[in-house]
BABATI-373647 format. One line per field, with one value per residue (C-alpha): x, y, z; residue in one letter. Coordinates in nm, 3 decimals, padded with zeros to 5 digits. Each point is the difference from the previous one (the first is absolute). Layout:
east X_... .
north Y_... .
up Z_... .
resn A_... .
This chain:
east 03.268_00.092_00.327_00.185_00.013_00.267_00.015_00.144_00.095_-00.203_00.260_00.248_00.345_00.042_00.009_00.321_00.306_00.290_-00.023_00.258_00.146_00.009_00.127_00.340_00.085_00.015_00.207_00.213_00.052_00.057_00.268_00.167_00.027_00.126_00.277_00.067_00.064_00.235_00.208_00.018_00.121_00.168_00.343_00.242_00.229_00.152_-00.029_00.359_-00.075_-00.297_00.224_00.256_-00.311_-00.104_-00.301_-00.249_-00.018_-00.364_00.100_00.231_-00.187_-00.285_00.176_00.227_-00.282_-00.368_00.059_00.078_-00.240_-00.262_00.144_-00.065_-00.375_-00.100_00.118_-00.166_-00.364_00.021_00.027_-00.295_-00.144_00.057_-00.103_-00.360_-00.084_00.046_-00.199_-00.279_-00.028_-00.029_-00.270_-00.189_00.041_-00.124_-00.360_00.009_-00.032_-00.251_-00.222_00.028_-00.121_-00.287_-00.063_00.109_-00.091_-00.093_-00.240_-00.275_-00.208_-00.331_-00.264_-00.368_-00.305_-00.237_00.129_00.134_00.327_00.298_00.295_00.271_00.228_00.211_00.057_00.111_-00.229_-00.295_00.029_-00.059_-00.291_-00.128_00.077_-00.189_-00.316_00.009_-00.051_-00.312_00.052_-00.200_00.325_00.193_-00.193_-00.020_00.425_00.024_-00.178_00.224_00.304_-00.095_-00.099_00.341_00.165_-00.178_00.152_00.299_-00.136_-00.097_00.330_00.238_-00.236_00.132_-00.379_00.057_-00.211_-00.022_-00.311_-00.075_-00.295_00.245_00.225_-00.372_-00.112_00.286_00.013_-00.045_-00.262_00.180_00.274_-00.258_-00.279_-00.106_-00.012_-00.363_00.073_00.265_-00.223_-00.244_00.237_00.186_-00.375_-00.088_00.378_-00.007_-00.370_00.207_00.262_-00.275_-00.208_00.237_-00.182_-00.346_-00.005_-00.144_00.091_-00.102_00.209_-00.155_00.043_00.369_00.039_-00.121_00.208_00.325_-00.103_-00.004_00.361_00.084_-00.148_00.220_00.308_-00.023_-00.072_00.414_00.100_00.127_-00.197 .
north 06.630_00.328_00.108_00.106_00.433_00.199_00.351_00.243_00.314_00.240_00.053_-00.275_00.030_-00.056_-00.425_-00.157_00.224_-00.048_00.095_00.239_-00.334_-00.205_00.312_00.070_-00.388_00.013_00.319_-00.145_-00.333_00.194_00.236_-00.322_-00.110_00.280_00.016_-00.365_00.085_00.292_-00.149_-00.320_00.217_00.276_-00.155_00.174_00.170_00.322_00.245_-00.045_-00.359_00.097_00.222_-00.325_-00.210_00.232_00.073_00.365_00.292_-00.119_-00.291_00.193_00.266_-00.279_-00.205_00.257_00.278_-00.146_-00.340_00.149_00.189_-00.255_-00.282_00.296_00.082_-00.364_-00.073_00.279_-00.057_-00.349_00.113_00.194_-00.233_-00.251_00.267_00.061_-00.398_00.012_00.329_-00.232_-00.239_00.195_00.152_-00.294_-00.129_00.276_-00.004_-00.351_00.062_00.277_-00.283_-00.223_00.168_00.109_-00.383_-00.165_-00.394_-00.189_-00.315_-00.047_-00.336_00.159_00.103_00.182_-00.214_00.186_00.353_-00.111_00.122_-00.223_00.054_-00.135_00.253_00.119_00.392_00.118_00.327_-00.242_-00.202_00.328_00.043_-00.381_00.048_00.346_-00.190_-00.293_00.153_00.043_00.433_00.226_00.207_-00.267_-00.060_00.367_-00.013_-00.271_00.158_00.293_-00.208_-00.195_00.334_00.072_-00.264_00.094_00.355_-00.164_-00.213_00.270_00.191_-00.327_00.034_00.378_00.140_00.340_00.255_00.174_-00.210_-00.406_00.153_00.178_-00.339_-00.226_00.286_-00.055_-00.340_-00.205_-00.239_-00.253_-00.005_-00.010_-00.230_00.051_00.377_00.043_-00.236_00.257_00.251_-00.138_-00.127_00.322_00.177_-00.183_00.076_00.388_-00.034_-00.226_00.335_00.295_-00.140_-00.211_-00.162_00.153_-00.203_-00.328_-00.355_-00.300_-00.330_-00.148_00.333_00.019_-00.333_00.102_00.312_-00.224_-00.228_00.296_00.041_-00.375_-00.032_00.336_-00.149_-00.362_00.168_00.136_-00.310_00.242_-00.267 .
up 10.854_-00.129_-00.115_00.283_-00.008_00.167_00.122_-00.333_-00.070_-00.217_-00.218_-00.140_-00.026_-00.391_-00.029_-00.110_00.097_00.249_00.370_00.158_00.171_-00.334_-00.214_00.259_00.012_-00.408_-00.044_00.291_-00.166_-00.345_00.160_00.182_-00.388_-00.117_00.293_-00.075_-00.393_00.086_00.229_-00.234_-00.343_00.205_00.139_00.169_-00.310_00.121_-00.267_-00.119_-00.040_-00.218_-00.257_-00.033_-00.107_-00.237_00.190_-00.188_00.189_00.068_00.152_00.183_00.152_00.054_00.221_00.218_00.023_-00.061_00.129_00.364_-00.017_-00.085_00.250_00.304_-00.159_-00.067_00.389_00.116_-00.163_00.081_00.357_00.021_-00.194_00.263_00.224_-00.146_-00.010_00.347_00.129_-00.252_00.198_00.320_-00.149_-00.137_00.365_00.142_-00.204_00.016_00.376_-00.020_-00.199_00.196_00.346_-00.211_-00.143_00.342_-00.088_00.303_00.001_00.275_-00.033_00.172_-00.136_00.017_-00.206_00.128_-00.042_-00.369_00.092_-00.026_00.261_-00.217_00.053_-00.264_00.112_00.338_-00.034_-00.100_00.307_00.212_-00.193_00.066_00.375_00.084_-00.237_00.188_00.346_00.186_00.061_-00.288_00.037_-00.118_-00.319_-00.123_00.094_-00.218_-00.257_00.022_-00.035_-00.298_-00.161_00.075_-00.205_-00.289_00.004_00.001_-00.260_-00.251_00.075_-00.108_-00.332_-00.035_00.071_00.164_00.188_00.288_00.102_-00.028_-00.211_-00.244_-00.054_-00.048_-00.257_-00.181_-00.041_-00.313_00.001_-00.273_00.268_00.297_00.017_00.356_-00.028_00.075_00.317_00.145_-00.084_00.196_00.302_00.027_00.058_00.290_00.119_-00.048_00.215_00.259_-00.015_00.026_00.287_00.199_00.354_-00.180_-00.282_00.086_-00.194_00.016_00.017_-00.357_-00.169_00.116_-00.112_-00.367_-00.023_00.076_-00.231_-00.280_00.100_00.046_-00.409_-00.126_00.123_-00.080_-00.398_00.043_00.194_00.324_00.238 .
resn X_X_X_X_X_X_X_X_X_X_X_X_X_X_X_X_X_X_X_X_X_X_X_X_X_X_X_X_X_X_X_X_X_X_X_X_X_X_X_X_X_X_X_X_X_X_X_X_X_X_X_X_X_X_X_X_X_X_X_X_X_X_X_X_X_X_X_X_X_X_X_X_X_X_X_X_X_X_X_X_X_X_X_X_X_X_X_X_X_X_X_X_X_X_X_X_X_X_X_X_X_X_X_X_X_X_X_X_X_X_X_X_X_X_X_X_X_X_X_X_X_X_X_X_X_X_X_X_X_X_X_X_X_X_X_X_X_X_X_X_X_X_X_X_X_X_X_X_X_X_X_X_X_X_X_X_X_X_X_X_X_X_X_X_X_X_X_X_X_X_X_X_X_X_X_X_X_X_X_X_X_X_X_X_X_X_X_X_X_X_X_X_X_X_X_X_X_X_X_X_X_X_X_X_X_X_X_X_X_X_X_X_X_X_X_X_X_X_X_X_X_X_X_X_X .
């Protein structure tokens, strides 16, 4: 079997450092540190108490006019600190969500032998597809064609291909990165005819079939079905 691909971004984010997330929990837990070492070695001396002790001028201007100081900005950071780990993880819930309506996994235990086309289910937008192909209306089959086209727009998009057109974001695809290229090349033709002629363009059921079954093999090579 090969090694399972997913959907990536054209550009990589630079390997081994910290996220946003990670990099606010460590300067939170350092600050909570350095809080808990002030507090420990600072006491409570008034700064009369400090001259009977025999206590330098640095130690007493450090501990009646930096130390304040430092307790209120440690207190404060650590705050917005706390503050930022939280707006994280509204974020990573929010494009956790956004993935997930776009890799809906549902099962289905039906299938197609004939058409070569399994029905397990694993994508919500998919199973439109397998519906309109699976009818007995020509309409039907060009819709479904139009839908899977659809997902991979959407596909090509979450891969950070732009252009104004599907043919701009296939152009600038990588083909290391892409093996079914020339298949979505091919696909996306018979879609843009589908587009242009509409009720003239006439299709028949095996050669609908085949065209799904272009999409069916792009998007079982990133695992979105």
């Amino acid at each position: 079997m090969a090694p399972e691909k997913k959907p990536k971004k054209k550009e990589d984010s630079g390997g081994g450092g910290l996220d946003a997330s990670e990099t606010v929990i460590m300067w939170l837990i350092i600050l909570l540190l350095i809080g808990t070492f002030l507090e420990r070695f600072s006491g409570t001396a008034t700064t009369a108490e400090l001259v009977d002790t025999g206590a330098s001028w640095i130690q007493i201007f450090f501990r009646t006019h930096l130390l304040p100081g430092l307790k209120i900005f440690s207190f404060t950071v650590s705050i917005l600190a706390f503050a930022g780990i939280l707006w994280s993880i509204v974020k990573l819930r929010k494009v956790s969500e956004d993935q997930n309506e776009l890799y809906s996994i549902k099962e289905s235990s039906s299938g197609d032998e004939d058409s070569g086309i399994s029905l397990e289910v694993k994508n919500k937008k998919w199973e439109k597809v397998l519906t309109h192909i699976n009818s007995i209306n020509q309409n039907d089959w060009k819709f479904a064609i139009l839908e899977a086209d659809i997902i991979l727009d959407e596909l090509l998009s979450t891969m950070a291909y732009h252009g104004e057109t599907m043919a701009d974001k296939l152009k600038s695809v990588e083909k290391s990165d892409f093996n079914t290229i020339e298949l979505a090349w091919e696909a996306h033709k018979v879609r843009n005819v589908i587009a242009h002629e509409g009720s003239d363009y006439l299709i028949t059921e095996r050669e609908a079939r085949r065209v799904i079954g272009l999409y069916k093999t792009i998007f079982e090579e990133f695992k979105i079905i």
